[in-house]
C-alpha positions as CSV (number, residue, x, y, z in Angstrom):
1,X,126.2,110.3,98.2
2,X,125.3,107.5,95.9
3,X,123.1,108.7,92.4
4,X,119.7,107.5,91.6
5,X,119.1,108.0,87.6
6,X,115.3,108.2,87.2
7,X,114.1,108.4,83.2
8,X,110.6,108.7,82.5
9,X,108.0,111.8,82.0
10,X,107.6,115.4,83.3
11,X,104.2,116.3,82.1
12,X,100.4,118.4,82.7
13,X,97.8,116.3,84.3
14,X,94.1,117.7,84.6
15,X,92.5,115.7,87.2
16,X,88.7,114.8,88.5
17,X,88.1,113.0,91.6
18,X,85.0,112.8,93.8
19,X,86.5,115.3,95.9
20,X,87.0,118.2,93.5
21,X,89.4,118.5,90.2
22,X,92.6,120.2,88.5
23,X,93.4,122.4,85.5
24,X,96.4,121.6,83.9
25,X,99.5,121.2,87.2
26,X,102.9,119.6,87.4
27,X,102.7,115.6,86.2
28,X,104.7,112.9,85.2
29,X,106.0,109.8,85.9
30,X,109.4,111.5,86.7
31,X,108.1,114.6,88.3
32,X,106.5,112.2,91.5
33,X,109.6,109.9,91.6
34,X,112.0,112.6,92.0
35,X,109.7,114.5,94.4
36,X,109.4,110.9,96.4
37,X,113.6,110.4,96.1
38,X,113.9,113.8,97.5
39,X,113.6,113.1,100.8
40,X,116.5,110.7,100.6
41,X,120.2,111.5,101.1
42,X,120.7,110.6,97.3
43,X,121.6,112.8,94.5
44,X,118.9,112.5,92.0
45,X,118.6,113.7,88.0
46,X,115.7,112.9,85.7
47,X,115.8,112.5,82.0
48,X,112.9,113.7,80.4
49,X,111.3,115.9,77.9
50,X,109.2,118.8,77.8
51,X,107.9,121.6,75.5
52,X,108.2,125.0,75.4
53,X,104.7,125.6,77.3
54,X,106.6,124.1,80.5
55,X,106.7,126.7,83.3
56,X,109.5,127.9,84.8
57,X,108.2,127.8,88.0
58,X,108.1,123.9,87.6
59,X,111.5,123.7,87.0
60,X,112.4,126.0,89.7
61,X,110.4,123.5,92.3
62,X,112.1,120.4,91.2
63,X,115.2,122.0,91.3
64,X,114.8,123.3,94.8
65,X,114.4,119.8,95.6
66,X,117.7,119.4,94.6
67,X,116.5,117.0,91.9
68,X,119.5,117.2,88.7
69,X,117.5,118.4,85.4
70,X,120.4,118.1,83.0
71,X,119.1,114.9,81.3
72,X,115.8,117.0,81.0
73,X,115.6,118.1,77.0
74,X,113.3,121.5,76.3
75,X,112.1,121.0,72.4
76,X,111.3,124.8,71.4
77,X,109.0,124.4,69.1
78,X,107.0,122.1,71.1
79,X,104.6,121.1,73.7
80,X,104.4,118.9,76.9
81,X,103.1,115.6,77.3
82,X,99.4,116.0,78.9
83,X,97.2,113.4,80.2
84,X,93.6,114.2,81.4
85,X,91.8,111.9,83.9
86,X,88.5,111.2,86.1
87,X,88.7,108.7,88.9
88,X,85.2,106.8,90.0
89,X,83.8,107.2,93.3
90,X,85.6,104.4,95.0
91,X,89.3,105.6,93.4
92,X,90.6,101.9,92.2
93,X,89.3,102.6,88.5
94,X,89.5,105.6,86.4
95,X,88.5,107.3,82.5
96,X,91.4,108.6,80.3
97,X,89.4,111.5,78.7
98,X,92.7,112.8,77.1
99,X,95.7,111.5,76.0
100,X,98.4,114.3,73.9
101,X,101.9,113.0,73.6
102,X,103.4,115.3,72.1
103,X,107.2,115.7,72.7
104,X,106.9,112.5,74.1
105,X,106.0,110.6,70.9
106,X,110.2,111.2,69.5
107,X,111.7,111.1,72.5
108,X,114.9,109.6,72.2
109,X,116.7,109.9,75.6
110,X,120.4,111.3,76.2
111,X,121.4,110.0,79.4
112,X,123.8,113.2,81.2
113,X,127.9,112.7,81.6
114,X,127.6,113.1,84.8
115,X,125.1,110.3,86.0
116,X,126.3,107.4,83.4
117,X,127.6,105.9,86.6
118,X,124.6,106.0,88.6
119,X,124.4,103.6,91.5
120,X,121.0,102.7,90.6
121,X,118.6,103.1,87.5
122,X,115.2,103.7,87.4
123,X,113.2,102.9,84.1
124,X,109.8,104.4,84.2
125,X,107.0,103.8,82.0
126,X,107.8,104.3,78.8
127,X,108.2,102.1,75.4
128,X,110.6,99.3,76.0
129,X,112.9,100.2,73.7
130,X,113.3,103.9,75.3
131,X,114.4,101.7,78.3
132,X,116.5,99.7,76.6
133,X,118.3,102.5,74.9
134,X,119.2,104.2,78.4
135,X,120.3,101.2,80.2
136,X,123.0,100.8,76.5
137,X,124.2,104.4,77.6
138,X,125.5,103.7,80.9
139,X,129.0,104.1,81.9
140,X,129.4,101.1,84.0
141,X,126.3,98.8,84.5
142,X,124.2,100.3,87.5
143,X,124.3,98.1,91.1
144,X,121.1,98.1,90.2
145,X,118.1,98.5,87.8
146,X,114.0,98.8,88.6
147,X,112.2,98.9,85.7
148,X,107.9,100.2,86.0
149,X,105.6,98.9,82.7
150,X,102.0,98.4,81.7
151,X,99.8,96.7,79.9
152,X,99.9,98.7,76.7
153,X,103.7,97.9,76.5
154,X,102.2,94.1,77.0
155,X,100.0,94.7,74.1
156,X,101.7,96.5,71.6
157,X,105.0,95.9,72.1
158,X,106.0,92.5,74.0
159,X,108.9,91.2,72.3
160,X,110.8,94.6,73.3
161,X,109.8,94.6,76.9
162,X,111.0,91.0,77.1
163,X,113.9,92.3,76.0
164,X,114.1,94.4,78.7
165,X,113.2,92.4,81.1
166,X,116.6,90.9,80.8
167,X,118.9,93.6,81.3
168,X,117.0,94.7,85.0
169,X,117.0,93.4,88.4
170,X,113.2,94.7,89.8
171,X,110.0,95.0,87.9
172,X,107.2,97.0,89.9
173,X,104.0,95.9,88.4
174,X,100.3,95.7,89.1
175,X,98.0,93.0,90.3
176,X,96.3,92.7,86.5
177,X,99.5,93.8,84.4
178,X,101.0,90.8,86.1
179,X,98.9,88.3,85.1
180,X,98.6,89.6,81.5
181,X,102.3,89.5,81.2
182,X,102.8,86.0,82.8
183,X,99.5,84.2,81.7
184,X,98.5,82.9,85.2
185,X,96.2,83.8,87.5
186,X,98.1,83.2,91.3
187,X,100.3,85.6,92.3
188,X,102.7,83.7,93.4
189,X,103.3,81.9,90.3
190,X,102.6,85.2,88.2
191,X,106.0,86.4,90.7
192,X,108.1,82.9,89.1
193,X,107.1,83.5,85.7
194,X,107.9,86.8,85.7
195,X,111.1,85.9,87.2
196,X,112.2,83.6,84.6
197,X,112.1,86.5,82.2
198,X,115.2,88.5,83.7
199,X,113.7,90.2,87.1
200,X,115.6,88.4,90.4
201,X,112.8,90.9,92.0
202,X,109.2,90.9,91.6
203,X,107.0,93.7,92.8
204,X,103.5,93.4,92.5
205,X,101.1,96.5,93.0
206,X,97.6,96.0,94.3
207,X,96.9,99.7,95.0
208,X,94.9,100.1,98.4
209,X,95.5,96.6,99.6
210,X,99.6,97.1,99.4
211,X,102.5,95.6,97.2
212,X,103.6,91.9,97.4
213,X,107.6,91.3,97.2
214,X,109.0,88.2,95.6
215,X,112.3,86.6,95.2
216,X,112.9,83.0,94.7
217,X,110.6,81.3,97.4
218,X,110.3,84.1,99.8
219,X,107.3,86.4,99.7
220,X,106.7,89.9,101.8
221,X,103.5,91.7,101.9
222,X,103.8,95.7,103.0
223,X,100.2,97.1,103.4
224,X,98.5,100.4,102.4
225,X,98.1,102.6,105.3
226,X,94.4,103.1,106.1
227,X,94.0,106.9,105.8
228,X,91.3,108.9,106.6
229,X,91.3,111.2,103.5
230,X,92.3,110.1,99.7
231,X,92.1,113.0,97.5
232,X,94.1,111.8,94.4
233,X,95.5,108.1,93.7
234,X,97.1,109.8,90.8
235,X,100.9,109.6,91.6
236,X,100.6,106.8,94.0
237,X,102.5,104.0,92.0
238,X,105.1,106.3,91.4
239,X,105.7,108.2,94.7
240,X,105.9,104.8,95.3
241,X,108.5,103.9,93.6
242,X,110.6,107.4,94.3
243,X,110.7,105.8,98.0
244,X,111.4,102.2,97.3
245,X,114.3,103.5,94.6
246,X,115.5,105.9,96.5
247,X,115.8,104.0,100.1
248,X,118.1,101.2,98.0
249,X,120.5,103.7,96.3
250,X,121.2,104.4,99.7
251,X,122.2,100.9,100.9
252,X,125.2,99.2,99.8
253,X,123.7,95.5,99.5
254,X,120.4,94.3,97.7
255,X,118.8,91.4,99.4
256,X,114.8,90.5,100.4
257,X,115.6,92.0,103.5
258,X,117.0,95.4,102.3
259,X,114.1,95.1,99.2
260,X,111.1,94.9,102.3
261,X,112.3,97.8,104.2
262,X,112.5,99.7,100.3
263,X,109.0,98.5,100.2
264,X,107.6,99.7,103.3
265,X,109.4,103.1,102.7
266,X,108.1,103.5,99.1
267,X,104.7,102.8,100.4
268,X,105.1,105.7,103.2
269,X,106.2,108.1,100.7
270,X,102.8,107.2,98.5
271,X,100.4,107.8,101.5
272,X,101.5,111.3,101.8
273,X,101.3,111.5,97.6
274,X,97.3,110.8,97.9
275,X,96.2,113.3,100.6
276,X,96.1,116.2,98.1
277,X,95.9,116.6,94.2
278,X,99.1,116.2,92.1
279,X,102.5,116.4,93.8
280,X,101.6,119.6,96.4
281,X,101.8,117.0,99.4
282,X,105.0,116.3,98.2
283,X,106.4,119.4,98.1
284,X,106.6,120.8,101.9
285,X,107.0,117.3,103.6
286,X,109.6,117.5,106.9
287,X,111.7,114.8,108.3
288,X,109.4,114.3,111.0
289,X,106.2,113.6,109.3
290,X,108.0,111.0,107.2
291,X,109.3,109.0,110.5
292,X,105.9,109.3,112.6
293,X,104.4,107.7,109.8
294,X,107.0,105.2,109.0
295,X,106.0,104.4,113.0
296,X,102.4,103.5,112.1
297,X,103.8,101.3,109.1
298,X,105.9,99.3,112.1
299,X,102.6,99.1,113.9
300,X,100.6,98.0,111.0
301,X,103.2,95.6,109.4
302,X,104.7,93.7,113.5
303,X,103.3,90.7,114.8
């Protein structure tokens, strides 16, 4: 099986929705994307950091998963990046009430022996040069690299995510980070710019209304299922990701029409992520649930 190297955070997230809210549960960036990957025929390992304060039980699910947690560094003394949410009623916009970084603030990644020569590199949201530091520790340059940023990065540190914009194949971004980053306002030429800074794939994120695909001058649209219940938007983006990543380290070529079918399978694995809080819908998911609902994707996506 081809390896799918996925760096970014294991974390607590306390969450409020309309529908009800969380104490602290399993989070991170790397937690949903290797839950997502796990339904693939991949072999997956995260690189991440956590505290002393991180349960054991949380290790024991991710590992169950068969998701490789060598690259993940335990600091003794410390504790566990936390975020702390509320969503509004309509779930598109949301309050950080707490931020606590924590390990996170010196992380300084070491990428495992054994997955230097992954197939294909995920760089989730973290500082630039973080990302930049794990793609210098490879083995063998990955077939290919996804990198995930936001507007902080944009605003705090731009010259080192240009950087890294360089070295990686896919960018997944959203609808506003976009336009920040490239200065216009239509998509499509938010997609060029953006290309001309290193990306030959440009994903662009608009939440409920779906994810746009661009390379060169084609364009793909895959759209958000319509569900009947939303609990929890919070791992969305990633789950997304998890799918799309995952579906491409199992192909052998990258090209707009492998990257749509990534797309439409990312954005199956994220409609399962938002029917209950945190990553418990993405525990216990069969075979069979997955390919019904990659069914109603067909439906929704044919003419």
């Amino acid at each position: 099986m081809n390896k799918l190297l996925i760096v970014g955070t294991v974390a607590f997230d306390a969450i409020e929705t309309p529908f009800g809210k969380t104490d602290k549960i399993l989070g991170g960036s790397a937690s949903y994307i290797g839950l997502s990957a796990s339904y693939f025929q991949t072999l997956n390992g995260i690189v991440s950091v956590v505290g002393n304060d991180f349960p054991k039980e949380y290790f024991t699910l991710l590992q169950n998963k068969n998701i490789d947690l060598t690259g993940v560094e335990t600091i003794a003394d410390g504790k566990t990046f936390f975020w702390k949410g509320r969503y509004h009623n309509n779930l598109n916009s949301r309050d950080t009430l707490e931020t606590q970084l924590n390990v996170l603030a010196d992380f300084s990644p070491v990428v495992p022996e054994n997955f230097k020569d992954a197939d294909v590199l995920l760089l989730g949201n973290l500082h630039p040069s973080i990302q930049i530091s794990v793609v210098n520790q490879m083995s063998r340059r990955p077939k290919l690299i996804l990198l995930d940023t936001m507007n902080f990065w944009m605003d705090n540190s731009l010259a080192e995510l240009k950087e890294a914009l360089q070295l990686v194949d896919v960018i997944t971004i959203n609808d506003e980070e976009a336009r920040q980053l490239s200065g216009e306002y239509s998509l499509r030429k938010t997609a060029k710019m953006i290309a001309d800074m290193g990306p030959k794939f440009v994903i662009i994120k608009k939440g409920e209304h779906g994810a746009l695909l661009f390379h060169k001058e084609e364009v793909f649209f895959a759209p958000a299922l319509p569900l009947e219940e939303v609990f929890d938007p919070t791992g969305a983006g990633d789950s997304f990701a998890g799918g799309f990543a995952a579906y491409l380290t199992e192909q052998d070529v990258y090209n707009f029409d492998t990257m749509k079918k990534a797309l439409i399978h990312g954005s199956n694995m994220a409609s399962f992520c938002v029917e209950k809080f945190g990553t418990d819908n993405l525990v216990n998911l069969s075979k069979k649930q997955i390919d019904q609902r990659l069914q109603e994707f067909k439906k929704l996506s044919h003419f």
